[in-house]
C-alpha positions as CSV (number, residue, x, y, z in Angstrom):
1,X,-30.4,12.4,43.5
2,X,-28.8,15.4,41.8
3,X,-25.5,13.1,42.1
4,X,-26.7,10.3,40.6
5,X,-28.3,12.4,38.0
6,X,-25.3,14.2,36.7
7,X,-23.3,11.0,37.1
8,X,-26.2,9.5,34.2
9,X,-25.4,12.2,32.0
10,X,-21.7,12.3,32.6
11,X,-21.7,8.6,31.6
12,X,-24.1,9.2,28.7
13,X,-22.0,11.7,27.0
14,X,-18.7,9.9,27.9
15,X,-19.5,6.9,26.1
16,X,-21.2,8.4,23.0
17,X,-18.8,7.5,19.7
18,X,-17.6,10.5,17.8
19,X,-18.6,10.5,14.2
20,X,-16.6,8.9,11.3
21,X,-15.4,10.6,8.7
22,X,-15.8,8.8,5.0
23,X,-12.3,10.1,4.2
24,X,-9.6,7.2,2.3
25,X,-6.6,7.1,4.8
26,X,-3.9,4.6,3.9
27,X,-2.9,2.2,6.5
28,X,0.0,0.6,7.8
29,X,-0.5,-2.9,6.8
30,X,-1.4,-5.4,3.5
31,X,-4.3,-5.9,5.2
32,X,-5.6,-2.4,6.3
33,X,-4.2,-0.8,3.3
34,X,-6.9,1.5,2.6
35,X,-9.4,3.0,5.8
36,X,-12.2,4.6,4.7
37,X,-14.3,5.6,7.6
38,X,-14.1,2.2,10.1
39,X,-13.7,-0.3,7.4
40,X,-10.5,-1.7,6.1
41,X,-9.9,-3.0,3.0
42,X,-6.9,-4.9,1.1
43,X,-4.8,-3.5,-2.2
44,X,-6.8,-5.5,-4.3
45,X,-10.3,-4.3,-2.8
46,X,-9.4,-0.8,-4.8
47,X,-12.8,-1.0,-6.8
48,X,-15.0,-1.1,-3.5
49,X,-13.0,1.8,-2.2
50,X,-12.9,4.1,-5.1
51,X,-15.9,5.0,-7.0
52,X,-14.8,8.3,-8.6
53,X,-14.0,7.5,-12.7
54,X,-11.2,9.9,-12.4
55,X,-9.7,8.2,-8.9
56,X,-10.1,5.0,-10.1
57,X,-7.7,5.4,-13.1
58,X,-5.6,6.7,-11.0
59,X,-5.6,4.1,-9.4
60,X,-5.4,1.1,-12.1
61,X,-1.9,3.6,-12.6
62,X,-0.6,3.2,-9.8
63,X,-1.3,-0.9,-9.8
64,X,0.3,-0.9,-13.1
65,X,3.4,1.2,-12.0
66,X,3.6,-0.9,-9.0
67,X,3.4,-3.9,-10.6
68,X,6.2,-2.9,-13.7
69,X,8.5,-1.9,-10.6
70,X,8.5,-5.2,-9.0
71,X,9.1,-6.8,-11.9
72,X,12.0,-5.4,-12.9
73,X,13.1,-4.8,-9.5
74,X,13.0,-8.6,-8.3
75,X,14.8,-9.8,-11.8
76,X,17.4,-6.7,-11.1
77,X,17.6,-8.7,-7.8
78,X,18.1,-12.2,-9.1
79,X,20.5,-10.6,-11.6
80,X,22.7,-9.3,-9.1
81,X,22.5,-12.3,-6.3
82,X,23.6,-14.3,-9.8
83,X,26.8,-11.9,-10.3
84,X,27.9,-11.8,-7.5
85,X,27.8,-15.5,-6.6
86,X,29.1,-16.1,-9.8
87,X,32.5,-13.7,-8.8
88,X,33.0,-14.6,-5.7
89,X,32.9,-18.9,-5.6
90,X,33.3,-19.8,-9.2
91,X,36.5,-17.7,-10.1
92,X,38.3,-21.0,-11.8
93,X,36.9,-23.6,-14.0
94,X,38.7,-26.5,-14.6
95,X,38.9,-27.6,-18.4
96,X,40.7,-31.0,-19.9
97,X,42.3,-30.7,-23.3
98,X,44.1,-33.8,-24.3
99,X,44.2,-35.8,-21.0
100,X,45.7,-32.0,-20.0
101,X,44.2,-29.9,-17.1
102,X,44.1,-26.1,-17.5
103,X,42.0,-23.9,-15.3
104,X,40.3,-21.1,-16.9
105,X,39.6,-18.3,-15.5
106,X,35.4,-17.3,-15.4
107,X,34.5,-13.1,-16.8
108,X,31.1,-11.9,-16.8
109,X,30.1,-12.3,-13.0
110,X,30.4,-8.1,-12.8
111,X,28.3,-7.4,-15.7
112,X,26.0,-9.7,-15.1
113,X,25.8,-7.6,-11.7
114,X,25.8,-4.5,-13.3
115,X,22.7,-5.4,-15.5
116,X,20.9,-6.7,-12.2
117,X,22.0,-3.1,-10.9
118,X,20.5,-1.3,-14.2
119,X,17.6,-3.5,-14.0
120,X,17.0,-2.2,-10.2
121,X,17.8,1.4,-10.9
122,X,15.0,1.1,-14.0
123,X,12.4,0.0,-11.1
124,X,12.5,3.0,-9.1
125,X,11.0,5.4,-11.3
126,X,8.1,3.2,-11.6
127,X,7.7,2.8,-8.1
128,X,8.3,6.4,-7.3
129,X,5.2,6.9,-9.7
130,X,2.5,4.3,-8.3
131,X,3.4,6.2,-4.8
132,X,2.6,9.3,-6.9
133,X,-0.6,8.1,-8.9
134,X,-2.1,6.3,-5.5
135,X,-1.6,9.8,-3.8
136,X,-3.7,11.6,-6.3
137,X,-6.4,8.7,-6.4
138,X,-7.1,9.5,-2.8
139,X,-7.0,13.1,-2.5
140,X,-9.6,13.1,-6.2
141,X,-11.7,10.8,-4.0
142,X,-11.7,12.7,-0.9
143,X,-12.3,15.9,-2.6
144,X,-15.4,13.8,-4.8
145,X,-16.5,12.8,-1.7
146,X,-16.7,15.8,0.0
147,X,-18.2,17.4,-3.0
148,X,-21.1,15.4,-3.0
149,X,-21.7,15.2,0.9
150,X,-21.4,18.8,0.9
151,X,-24.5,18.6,-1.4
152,X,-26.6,17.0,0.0
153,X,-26.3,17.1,3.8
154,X,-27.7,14.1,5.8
155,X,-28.4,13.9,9.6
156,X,-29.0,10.2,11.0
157,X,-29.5,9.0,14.4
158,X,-28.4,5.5,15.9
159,X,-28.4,3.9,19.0
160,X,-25.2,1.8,19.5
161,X,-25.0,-0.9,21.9
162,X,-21.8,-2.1,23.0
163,X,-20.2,-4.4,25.3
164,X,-18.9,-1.1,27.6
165,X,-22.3,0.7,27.4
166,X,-25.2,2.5,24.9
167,X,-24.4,5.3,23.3
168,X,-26.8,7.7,21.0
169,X,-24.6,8.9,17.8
170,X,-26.0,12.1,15.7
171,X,-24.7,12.6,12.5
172,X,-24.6,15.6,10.3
């Protein structure tokens, strides 16, 4: 009886779920980009996520940024792919004159690359900085957040039911 008794609690315990934390993790995917506490939310789910006024601008920031940087970054891109197809397959053009063929030779595949180049190297900046600003919109939400829990303390009880067992979860 003492066995089976121990092996009740011992189960009990075990399968208990640990409490969740209400912190804004970033994850690894488009579609778990943002984890606060179990839930998962896309990019553009930013407004359920952040509530703080502060945060949030930080946030619309960083979507700007992000958005400025791949912009220029993908017409940087198209610039370049342009260029250099331009200078490598389309060297000579032929041209008539008087029933007389002459090939001419085709300039402005390498600045047309270069521009692509400048156009990519102006993206960076902006994308360093909506890396930067979504940083700081977390970390002013976490600390809001743990302001205000820290405030007013709540304890909750729930019974979970699960598919491996029951588990009683206390929260504080």
């Amino acid at each position: 009886m003492k066995k089976l008794s121990v092996a009740i609690a011992f189960s009990m315990t075990a399968l208990t779920y640990a409490q969740h934390s209400d912190t804004i993790v970033l994850g690894k995917t488009n579609r778990e980009f943002f984890i606060k506490g179990d839930q998962k939310y896309k990019f553009s789910e930013y407004k359920k996520v952040f509530t703080n006024p502060e945060a949030l601008a930080y946030m619309r920031k960083s979507n700007t940024n992000g958005t400025v940087a791949q912009v220029f970054g993908a017409l940087g891109g198209a610039f370049m792919g342009y260029g250099l197809a331009q200078e490598l397959f389309f060297k000579k053009q032929t041209a008539y004159h008087n029933g007389v063929a002459y090939e001419i030779k085709r300039r402005g595949g390498w600045g047309i690359a270069g521009i692509g180049l400048g156009m990519v190297g102006v993206s960076i900046p902006f994308a360093i900085g909506a890396g930067k600003n979504m940083k700081k919109a977390i970390r002013t939400q976490n600390d809001a957040d743990a302001q205000s829990t820290a405030e007013t303390p709540k304890t909750s009880y729930r019974l979970d039911v699960s598919g491996n067992g029951v588990g009683l979860t206390y929260n504080f």
